[in-house]
N, CA and C of each residue as an Amber inpcrd file, in Angstrom:
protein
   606
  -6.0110000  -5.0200000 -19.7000000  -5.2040000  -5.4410000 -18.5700000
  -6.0940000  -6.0630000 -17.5080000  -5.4380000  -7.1820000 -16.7770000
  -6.3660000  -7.6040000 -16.0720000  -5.4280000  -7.6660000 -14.2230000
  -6.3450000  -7.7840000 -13.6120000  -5.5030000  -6.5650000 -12.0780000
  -5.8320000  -8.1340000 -10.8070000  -4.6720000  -8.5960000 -10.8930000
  -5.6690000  -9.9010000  -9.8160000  -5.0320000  -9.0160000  -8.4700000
  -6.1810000  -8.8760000  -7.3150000  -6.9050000  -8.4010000  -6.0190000
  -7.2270000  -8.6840000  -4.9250000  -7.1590000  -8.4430000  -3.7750000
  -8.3200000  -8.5400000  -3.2130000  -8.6420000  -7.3030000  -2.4820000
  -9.6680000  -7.6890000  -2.0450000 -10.0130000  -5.7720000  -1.8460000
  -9.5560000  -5.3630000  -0.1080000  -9.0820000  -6.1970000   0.5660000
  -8.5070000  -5.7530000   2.0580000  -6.5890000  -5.4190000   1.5230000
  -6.3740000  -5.6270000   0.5400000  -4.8260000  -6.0090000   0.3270000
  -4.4000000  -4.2260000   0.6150000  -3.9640000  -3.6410000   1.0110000
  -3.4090000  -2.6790000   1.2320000  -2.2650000  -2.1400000  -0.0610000
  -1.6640000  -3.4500000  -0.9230000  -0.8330000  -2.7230000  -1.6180000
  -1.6220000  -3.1390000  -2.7260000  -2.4480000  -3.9040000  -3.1610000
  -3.5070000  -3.5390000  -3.8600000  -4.1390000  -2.1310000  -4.1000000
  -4.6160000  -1.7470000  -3.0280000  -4.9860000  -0.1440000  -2.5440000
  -4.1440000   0.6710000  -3.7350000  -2.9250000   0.8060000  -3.4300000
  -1.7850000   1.7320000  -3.6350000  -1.8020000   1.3200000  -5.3780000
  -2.1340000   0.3630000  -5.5020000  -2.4890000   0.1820000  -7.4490000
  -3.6140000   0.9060000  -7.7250000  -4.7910000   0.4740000  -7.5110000
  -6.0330000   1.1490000  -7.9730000  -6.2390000   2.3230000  -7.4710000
  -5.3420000   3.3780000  -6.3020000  -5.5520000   4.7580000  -6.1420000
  -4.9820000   5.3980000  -7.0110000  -3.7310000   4.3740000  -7.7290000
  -2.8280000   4.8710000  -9.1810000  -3.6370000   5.0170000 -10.4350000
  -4.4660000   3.7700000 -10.3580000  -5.1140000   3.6470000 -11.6550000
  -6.7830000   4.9380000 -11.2560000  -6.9340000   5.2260000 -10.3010000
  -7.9880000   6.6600000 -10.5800000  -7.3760000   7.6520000 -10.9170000
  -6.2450000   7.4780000  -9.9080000  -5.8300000   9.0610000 -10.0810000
  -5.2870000   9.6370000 -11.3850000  -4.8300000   8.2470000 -12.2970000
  -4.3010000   8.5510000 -13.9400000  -5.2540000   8.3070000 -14.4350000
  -6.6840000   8.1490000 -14.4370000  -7.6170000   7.7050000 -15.6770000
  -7.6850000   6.3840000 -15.9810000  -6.9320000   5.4940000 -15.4730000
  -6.8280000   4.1080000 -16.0600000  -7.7440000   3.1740000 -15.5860000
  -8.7070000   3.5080000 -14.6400000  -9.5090000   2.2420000 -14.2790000
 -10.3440000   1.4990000 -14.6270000 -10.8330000   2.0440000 -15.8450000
 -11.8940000   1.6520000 -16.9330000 -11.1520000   0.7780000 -17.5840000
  -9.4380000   0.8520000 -18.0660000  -8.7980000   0.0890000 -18.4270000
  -8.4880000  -1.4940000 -18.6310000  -8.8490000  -1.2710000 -16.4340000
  -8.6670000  -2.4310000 -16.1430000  -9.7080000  -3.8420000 -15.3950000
  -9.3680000  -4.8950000 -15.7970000 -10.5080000  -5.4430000 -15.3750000
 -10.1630000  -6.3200000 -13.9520000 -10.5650000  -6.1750000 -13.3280000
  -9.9660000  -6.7060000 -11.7290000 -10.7810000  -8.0110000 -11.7880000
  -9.7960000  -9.2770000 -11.1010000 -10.0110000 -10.6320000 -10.9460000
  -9.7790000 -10.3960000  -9.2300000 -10.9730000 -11.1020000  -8.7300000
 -11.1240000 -10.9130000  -7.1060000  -9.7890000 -12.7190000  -6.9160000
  -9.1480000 -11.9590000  -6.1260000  -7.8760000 -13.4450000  -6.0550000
  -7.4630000 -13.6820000  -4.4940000  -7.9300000 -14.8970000  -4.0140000
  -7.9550000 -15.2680000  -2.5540000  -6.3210000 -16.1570000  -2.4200000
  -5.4920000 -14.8370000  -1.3720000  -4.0340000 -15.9820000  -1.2480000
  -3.9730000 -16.0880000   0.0920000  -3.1120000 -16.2260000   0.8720000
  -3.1870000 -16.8640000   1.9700000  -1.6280000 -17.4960000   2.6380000
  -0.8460000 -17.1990000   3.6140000   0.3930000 -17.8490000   3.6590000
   0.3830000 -19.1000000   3.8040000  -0.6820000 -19.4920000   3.9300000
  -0.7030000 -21.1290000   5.0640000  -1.6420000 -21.6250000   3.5470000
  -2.1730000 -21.0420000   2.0760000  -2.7760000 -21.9330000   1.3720000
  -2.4260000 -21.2380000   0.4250000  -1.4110000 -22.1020000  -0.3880000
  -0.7960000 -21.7040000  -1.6860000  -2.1740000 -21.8680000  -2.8470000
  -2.1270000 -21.2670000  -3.5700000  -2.9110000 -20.5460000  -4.7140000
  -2.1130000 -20.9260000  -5.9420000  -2.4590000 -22.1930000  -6.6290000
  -1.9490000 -22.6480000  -7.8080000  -2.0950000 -21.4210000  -8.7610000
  -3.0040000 -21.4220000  -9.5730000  -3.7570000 -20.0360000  -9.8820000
  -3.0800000 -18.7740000  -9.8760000  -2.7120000 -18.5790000  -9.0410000
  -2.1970000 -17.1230000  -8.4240000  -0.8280000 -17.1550000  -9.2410000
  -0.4340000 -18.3120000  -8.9030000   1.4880000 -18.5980000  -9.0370000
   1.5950000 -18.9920000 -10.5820000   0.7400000 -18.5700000 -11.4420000
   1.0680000 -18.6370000 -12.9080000   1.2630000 -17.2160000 -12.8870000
   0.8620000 -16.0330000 -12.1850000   0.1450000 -14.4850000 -13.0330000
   1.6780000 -14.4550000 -11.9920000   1.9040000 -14.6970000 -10.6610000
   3.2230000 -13.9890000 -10.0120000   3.7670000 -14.9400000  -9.1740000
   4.7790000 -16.0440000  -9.6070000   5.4060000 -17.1810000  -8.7030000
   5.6750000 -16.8140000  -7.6370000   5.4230000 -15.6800000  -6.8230000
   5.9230000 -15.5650000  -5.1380000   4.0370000 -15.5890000  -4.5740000
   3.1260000 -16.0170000  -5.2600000   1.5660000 -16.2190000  -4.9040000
   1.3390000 -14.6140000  -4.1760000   1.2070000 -13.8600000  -4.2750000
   1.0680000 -12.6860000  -3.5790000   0.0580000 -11.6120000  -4.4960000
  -0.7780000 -11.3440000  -4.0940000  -1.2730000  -9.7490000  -4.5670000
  -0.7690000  -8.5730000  -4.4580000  -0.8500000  -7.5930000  -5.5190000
  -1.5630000  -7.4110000  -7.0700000  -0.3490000  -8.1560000  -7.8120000
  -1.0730000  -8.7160000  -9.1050000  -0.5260000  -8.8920000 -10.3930000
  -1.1330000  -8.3360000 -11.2590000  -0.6650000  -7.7250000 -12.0550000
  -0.9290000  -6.9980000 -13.3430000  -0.8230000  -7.7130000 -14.6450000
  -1.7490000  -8.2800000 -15.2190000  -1.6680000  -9.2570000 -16.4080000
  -2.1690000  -8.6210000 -17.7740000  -0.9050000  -7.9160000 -18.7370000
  -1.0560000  -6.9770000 -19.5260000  -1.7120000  -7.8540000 -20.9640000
  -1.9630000  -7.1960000 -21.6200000  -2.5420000  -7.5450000 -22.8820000
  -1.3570000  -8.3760000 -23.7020000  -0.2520000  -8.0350000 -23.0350000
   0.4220000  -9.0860000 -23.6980000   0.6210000 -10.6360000 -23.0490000
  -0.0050000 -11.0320000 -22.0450000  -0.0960000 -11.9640000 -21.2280000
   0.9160000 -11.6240000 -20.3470000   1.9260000 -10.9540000 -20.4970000
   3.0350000 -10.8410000 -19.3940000   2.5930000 -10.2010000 -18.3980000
   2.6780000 -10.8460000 -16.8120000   2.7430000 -10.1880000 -15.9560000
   3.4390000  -9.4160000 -14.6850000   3.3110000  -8.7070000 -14.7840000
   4.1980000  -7.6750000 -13.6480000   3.3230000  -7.4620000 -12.0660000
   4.6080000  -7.4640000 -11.3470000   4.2900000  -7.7470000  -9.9320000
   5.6690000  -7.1940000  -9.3800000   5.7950000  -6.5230000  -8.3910000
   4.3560000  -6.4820000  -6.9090000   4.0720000  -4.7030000  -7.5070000
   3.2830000  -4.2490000  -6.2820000   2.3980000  -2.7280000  -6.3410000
   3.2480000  -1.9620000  -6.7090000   5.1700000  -1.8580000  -6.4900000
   5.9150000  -0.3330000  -7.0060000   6.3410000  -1.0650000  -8.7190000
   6.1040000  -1.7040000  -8.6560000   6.2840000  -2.2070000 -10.6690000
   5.0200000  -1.3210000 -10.8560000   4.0920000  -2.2480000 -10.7530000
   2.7350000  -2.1340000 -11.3010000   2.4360000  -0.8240000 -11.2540000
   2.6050000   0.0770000  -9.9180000   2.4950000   1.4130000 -10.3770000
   3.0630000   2.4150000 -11.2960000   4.2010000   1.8330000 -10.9370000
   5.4350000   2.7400000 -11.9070000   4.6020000   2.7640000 -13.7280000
   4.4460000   1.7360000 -13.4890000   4.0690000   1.2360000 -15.1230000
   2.8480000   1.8080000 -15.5180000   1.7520000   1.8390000 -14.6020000
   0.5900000   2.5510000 -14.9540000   1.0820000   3.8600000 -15.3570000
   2.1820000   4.3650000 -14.2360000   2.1260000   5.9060000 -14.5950000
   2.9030000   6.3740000 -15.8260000   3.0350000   5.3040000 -16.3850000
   3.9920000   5.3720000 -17.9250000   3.0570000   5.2560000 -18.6200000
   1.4380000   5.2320000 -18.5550000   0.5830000   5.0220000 -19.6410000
   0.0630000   6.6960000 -19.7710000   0.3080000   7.1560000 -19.1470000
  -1.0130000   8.3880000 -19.0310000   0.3390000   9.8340000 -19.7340000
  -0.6850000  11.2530000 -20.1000000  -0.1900000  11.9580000 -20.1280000
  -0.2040000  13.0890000 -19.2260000  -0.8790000  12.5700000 -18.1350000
  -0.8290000  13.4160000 -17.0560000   0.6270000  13.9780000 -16.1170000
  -0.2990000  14.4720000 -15.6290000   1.1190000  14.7170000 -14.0320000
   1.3990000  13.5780000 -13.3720000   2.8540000  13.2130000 -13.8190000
   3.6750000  12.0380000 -13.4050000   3.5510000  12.0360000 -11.6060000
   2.5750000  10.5080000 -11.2020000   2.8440000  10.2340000  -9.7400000
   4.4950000   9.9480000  -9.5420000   5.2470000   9.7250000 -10.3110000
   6.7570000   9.1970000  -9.5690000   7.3800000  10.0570000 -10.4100000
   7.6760000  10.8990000  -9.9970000   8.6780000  12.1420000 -10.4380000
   9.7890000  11.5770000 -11.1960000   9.9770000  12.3330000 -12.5270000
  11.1540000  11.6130000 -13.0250000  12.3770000  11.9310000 -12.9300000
  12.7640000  12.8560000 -12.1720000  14.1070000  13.2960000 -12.4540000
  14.3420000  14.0630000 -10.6170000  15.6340000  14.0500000  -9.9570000
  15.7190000  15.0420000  -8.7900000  15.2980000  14.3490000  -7.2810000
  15.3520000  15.7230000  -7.2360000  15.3400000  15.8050000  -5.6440000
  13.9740000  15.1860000  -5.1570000  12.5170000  15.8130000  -5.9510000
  11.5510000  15.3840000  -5.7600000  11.2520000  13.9090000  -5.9990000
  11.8890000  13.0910000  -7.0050000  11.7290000  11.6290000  -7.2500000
  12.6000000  10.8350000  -5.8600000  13.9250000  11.0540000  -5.8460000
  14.0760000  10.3900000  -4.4850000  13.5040000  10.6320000  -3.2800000
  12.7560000  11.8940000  -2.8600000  11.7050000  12.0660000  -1.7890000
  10.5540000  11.4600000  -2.0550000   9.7970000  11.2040000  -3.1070000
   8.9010000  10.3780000  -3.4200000   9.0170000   8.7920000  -3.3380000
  10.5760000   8.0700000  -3.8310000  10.3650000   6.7380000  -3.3590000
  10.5780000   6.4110000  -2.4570000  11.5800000   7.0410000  -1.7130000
  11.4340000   7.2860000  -0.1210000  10.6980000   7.0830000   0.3350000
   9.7810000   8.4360000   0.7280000   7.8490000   8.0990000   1.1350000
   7.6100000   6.5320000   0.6660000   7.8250000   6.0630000  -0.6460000
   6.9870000   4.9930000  -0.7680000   7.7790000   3.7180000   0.1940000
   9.3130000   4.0580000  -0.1480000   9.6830000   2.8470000   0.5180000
   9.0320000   2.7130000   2.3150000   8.9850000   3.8850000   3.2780000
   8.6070000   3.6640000   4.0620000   7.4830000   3.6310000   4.2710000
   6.3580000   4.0290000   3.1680000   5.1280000   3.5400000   3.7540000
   4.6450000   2.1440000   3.9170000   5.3890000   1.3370000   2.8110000
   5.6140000   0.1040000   2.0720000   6.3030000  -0.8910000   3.3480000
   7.3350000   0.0380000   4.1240000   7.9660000  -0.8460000   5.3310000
   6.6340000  -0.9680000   6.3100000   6.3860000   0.3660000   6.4040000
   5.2310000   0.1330000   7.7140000   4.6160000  -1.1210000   7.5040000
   3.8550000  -1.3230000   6.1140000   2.5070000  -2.1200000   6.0350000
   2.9030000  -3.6430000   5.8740000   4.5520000  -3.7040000   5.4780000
   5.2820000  -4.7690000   5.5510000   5.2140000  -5.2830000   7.0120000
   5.4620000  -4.7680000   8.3800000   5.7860000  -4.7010000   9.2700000
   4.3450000  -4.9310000  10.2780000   3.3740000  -4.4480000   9.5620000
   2.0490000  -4.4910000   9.8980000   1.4500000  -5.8440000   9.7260000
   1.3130000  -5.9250000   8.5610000   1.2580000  -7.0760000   8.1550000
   2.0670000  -8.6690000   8.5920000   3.0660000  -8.8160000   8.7990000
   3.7760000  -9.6220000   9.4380000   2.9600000  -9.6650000  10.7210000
   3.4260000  -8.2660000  11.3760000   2.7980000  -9.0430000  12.9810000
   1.0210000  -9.5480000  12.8980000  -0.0420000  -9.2000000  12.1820000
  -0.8680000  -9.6100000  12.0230000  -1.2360000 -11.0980000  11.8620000
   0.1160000 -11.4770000  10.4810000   0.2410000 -12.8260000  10.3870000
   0.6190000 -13.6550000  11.7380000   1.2470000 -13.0180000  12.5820000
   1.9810000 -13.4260000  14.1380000   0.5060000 -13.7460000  14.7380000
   0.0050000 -12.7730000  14.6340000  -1.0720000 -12.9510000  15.2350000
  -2.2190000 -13.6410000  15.5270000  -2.1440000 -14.3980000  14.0770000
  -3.1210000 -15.4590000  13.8410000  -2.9950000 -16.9820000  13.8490000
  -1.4830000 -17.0560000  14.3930000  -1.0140000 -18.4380000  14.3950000
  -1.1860000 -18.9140000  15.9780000  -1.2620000 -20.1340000  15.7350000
  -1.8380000 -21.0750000  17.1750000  -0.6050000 -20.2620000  17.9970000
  -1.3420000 -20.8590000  19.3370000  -1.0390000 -19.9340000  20.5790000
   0.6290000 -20.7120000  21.1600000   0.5280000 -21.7580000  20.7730000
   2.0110000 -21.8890000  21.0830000   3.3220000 -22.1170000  20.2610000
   3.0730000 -21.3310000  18.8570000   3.6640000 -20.7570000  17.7640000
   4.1650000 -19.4850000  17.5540000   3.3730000 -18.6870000  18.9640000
   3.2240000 -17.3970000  18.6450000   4.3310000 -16.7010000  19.1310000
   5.3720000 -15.5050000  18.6200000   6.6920000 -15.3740000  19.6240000
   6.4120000 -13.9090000  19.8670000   5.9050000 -13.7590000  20.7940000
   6.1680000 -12.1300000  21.0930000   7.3830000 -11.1010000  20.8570000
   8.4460000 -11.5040000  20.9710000   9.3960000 -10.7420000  20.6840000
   9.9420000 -10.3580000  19.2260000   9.3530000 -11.5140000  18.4080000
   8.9980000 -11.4340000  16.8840000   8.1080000  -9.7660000  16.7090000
   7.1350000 -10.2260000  17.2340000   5.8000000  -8.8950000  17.1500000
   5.7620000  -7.5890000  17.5950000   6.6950000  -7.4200000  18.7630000
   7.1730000  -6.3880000  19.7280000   8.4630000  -5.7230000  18.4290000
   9.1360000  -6.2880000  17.7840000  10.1540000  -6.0150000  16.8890000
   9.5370000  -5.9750000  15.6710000   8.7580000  -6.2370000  15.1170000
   7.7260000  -5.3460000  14.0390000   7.3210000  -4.5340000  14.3480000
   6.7390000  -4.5740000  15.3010000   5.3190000  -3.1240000  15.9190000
   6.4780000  -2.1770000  15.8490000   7.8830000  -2.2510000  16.7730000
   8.5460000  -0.9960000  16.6350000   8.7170000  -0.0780000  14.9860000
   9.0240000  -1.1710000  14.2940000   9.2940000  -0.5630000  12.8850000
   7.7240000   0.1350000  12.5190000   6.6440000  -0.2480000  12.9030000
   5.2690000   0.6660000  12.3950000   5.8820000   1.6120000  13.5070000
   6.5090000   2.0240000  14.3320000   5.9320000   3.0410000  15.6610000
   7.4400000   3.6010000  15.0670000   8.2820000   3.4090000  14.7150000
   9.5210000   4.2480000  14.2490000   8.9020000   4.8330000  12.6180000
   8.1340000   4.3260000  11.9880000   7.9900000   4.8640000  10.2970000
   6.8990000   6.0520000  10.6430000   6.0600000   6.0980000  12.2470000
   4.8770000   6.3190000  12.1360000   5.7610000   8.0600000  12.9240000
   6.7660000   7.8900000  13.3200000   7.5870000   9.1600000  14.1740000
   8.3210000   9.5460000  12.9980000   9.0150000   8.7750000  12.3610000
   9.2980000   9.6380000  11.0140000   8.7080000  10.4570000  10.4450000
   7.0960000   9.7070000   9.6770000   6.0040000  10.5620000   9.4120000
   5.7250000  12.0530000   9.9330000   5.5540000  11.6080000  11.1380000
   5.7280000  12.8110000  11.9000000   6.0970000  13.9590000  12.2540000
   7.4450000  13.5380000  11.7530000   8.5240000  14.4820000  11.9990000
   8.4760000  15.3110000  10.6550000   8.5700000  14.5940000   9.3820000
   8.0820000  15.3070000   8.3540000   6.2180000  15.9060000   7.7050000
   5.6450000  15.6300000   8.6550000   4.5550000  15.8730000   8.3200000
   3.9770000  17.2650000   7.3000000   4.5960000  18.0860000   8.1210000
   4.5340000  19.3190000   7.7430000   4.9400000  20.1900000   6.1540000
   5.8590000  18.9700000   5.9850000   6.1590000  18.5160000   4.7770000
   5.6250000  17.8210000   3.1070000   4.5320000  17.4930000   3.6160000
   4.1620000  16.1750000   3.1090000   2.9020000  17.4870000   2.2260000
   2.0980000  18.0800000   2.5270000   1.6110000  18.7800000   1.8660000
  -0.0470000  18.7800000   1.1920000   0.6070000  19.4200000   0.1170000
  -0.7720000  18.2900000  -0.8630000  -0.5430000  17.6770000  -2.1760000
   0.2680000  17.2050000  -1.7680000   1.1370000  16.5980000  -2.8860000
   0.6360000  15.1620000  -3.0590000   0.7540000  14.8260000  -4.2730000
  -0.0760000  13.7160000  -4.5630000   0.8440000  13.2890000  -5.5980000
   1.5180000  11.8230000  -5.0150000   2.7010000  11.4830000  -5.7640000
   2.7930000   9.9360000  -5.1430000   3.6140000   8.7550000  -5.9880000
   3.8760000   7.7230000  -5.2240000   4.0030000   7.6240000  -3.9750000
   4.2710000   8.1530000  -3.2830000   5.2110000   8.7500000  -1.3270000
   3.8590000   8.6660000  -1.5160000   3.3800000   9.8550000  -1.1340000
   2.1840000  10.2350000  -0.5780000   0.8910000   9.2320000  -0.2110000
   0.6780000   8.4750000  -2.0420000  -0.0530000   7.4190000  -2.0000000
  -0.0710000   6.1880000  -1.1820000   1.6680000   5.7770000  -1.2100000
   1.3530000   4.6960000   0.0320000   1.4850000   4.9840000   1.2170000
   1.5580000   6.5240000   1.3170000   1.4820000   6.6020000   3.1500000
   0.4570000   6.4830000   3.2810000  -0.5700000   7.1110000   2.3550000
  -2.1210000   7.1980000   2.8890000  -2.6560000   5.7520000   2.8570000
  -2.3560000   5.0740000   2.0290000  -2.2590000   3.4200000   2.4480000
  -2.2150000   3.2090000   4.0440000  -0.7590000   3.0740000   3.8700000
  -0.2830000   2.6310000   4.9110000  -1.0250000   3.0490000   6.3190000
  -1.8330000   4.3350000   6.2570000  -1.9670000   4.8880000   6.9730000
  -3.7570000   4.1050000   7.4640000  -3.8520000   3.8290000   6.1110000
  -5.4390000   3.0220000   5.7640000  -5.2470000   1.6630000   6.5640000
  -4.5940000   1.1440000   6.3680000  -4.4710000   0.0260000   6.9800000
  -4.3780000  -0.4510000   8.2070000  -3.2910000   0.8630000   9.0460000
  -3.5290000   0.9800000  10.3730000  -5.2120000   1.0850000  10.9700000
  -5.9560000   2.1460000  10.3380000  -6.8230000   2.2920000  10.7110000
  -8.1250000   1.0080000  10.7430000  -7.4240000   0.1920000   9.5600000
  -8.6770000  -0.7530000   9.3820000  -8.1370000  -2.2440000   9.7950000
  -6.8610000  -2.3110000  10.2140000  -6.7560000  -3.8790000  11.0030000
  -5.8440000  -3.2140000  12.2160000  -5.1680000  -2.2370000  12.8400000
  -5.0830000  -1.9520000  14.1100000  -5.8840000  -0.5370000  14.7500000
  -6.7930000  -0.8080000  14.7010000  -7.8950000   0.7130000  15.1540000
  -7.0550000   0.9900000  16.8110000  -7.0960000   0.0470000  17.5890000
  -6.8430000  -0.2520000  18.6910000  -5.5640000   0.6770000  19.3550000
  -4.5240000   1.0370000  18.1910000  -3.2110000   1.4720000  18.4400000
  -3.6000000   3.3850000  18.7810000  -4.6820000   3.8230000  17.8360000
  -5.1500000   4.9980000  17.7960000  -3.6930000   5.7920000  17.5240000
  -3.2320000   5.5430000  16.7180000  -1.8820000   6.0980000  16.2200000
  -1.8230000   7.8910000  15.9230000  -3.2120000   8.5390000  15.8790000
  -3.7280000   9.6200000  16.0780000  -3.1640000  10.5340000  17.1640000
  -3.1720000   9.6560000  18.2320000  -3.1240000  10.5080000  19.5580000
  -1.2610000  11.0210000  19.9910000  -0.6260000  10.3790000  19.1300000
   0.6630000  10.2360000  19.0430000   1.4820000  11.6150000  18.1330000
   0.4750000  11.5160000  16.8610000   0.8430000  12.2980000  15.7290000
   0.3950000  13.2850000  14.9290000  -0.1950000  14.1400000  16.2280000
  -1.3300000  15.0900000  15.2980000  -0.9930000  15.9000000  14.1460000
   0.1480000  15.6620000  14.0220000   0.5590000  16.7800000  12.4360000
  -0.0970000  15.9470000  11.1720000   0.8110000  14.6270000  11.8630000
   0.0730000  13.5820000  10.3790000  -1.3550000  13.2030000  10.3380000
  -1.6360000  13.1130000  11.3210000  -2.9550000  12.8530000  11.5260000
  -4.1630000  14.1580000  10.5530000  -3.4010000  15.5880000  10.6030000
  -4.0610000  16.3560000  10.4210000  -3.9270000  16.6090000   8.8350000
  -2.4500000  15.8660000   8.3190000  -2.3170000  15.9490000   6.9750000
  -3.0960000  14.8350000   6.0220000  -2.9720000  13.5740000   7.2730000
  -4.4010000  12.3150000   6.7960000  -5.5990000  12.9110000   6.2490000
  -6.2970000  13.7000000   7.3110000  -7.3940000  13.7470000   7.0950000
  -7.7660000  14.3400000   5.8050000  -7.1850000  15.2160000   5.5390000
  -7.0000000  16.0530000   4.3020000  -6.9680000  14.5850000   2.9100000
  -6.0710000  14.3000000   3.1580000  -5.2840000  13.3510000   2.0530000
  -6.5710000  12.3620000   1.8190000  -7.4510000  11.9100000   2.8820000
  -8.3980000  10.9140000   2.9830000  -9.4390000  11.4930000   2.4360000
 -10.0320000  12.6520000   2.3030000 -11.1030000  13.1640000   1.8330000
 -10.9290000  13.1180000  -0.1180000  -9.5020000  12.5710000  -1.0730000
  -9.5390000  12.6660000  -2.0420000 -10.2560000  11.1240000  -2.2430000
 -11.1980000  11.5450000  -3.8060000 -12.1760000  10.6420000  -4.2540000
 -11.2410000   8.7470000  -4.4260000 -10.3060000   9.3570000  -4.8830000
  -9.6620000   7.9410000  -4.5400000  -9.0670000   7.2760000  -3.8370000
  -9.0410000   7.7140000  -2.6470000  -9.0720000   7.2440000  -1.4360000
 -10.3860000   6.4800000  -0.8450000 -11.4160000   7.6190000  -1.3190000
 -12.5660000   7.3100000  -0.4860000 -13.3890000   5.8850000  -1.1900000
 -12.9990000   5.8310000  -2.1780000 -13.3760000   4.5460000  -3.3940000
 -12.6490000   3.4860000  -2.9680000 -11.8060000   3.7790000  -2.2530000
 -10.6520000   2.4790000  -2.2240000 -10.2720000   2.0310000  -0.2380000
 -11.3580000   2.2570000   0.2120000 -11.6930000   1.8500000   1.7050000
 -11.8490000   0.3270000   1.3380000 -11.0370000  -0.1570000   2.2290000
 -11.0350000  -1.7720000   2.4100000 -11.8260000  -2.0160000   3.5100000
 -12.8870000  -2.8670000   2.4980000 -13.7700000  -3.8500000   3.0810000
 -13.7490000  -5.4820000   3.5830000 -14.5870000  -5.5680000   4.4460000
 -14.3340000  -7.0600000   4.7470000 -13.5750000  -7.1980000   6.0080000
């Protein structure tokens, strides 16, 4: 299998913390893949026509895209303890978690993109109406923190994402000082080896 990447991509992240945590990373061979909104990626748009990272390009040439395919699917290779619960109460609390960690970094991401466009392009009220959706997913969190555990499951994985990402393109927000339950369940969650392998650089 071959894993096109890049290593700041956040839902990238949420693939290759899948592929340690099941054994699969030896599996796979990662293609470093530069996309960009403003510079379409011919290249890119054969492995996943919406040009976006991760694509997963299986031994059968077919590829699967975006990060909740690609994970799902890894975790159908292994005989381990299933990251996406298959059955219940625990599987819809798990895609849950994922869907909102997945909104945050959606939401993150956007205003970032806001952020980088010329100065009289730029709409604040666009950015002010993202940021809320990170500052409403980040009080949710919150509220369930206590909850969250040590459980190590799809949910879990992209909060700690999500949570990665804050830290490494909005340091500034200190989202810490807001949420010490989660904050205190982070730290925990951040000290596992595949987390600590999968710090975005650059």
């Amino acid at each position: 299998m071959k894993l096109r990447y890049s290593p700041t991509s956040p839902y990238v992240r949420k693939v290759v913390m899948v592929a340690l945590e099941t054994g699969l990373d030896s599996k796979i061979e990662r293609i470093a893949t530069s996309v960009a909104p403003t510079k379409p990626n011919a290249d890119m748009q054969k492995d996943n026509p919406l040009i976006k990272v991760p694509a997963l390009v299986l031994d059968s040439g077919e590829a699967l895209y975006d990060s909740p395919v690609i994970c799902e699917y890894l975790d159908s290779l292994h005989g381990g303890a299933k990251l996406f619960p298959p059955s219940g109460a625990a599987r819809w609390t798990a895609l849950r978690r994922q869907a909102l960690g997945d909104g945050i970094l959606d939401a993150a991401i956007l205003t970032r993109y806001e952020a980088i466009r010329p100065d009289q392009y730029k709409w604040s009220e666009w950015t002010d109406g993202q940021m809320a959706k990170v500052t409403g997913g980040l009080a949710a969190l919150e509220a369930e923190a206590d909850k969250l555990g040590g459980a190590v499951d799809i949910g879990t994985i992209t909060i700690g994402c999500a949570l990665g990402y804050l830290d490494f393109r909005y340091d500034h927000m200190r989202w810490r000082k807001n949420h010490p339950k989660l904050a205190k369940w982070y730290e925990g969650f951040a000290a596992r080896p595949s987390m600590k392998a999968t710090v975005p650089q650059g």
